[in-house]
TIDO-223220 format. One record per residue (C-alpha): residue number from 1; x negated, y negated, z negated. Coordinates in steps of 0.1 Angstrom, whole numbers, padded with zeros to 4 digits, m for minus. Last residue first. Layout:
<nodes>
(node NUM; (X; Y; Z));
...
</nodes>
This chain:
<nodes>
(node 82; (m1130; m1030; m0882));
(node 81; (m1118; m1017; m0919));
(node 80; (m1086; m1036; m0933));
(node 79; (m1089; m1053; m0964));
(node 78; (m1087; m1042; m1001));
(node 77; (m1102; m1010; m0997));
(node 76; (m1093; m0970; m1003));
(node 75; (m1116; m0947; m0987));
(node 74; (m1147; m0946; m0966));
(node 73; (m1124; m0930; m0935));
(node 72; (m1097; m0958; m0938));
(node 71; (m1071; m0966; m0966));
(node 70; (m1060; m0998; m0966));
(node 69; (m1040; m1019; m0999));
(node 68; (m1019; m1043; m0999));
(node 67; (m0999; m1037; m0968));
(node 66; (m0967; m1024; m0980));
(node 65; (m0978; m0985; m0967));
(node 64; (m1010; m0985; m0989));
(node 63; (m0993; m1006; m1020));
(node 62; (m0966; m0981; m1023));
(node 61; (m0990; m0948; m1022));
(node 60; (m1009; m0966; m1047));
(node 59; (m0980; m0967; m1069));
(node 58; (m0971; m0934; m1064));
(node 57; (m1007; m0923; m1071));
(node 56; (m1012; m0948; m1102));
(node 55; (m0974; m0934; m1119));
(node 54; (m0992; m0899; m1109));
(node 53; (m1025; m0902; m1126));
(node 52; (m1009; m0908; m1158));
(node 51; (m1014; m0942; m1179));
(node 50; (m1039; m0958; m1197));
(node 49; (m1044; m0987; m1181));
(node 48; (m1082; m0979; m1174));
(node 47; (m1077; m0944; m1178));
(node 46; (m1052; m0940; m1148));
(node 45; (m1077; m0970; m1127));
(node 44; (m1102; m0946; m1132));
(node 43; (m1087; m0913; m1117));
(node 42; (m1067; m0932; m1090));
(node 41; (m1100; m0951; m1074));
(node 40; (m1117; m0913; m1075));
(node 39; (m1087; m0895; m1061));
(node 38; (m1086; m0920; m1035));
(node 37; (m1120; m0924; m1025));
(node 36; (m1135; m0960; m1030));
(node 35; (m1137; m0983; m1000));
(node 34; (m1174; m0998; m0990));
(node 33; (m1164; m1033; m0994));
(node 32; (m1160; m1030; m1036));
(node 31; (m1132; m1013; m1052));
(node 30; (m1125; m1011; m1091));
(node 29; (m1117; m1045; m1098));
(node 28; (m1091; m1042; m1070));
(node 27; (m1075; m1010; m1083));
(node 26; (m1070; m1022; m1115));
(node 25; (m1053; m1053; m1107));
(node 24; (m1031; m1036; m1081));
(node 23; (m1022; m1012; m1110));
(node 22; (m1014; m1038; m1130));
(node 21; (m0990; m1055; m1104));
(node 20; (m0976; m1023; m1096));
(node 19; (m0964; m1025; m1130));
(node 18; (m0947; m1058; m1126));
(node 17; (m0931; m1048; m1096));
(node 16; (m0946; m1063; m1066));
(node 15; (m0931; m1086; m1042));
(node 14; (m0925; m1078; m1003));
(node 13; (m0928; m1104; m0978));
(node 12; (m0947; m1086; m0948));
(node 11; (m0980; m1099; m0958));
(node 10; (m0976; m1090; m0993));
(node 9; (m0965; m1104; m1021));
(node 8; (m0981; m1105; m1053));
(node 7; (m0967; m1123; m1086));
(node 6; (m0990; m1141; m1105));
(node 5; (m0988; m1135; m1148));
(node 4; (m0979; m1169; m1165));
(node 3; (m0947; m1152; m1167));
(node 2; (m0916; m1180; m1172));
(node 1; (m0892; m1178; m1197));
</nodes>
């Protein structure tokens, strides 16, 4: 049985986990081209999917240093800062 859900891979190849996934979903409707702090981006996206702060932290963490997410001095985006 096949998920209608898309799977994200990053640049460098790696797939996503399925809750990754939702947490990469959460995170991008939450951040526009300014960045969004980390502890604020983490906070919401926690309530959003209803889940602990740390299972969104780790997974951020993950989707920082697989390249689908950048952190930079404004925060968290979805694309690298200049």
């Amino acid at each position: 049985m096949e998920s209608d859900r898309p799977t994200y891979t990053s640049e460098d190849g790696w797939q996503l986990a399925p809750t990754a996934e939702l947490v990469y979903e959460g995170v991008c409707d939450r951040i526009d081209d300014g960045g969004v702090p980390r502890a604020d981006l983490v906070t919401a996206v926690a309530d959003d999917l209803d889940c602990t702060e740390a299972d969104v932290s780790d997974a951020v963490r993950v989707l920082l240093q697989r390249g689908f997410l950048y952190e930079g001095g404004d925060g968290i985006r979805v694309t690298p800062t200049d």
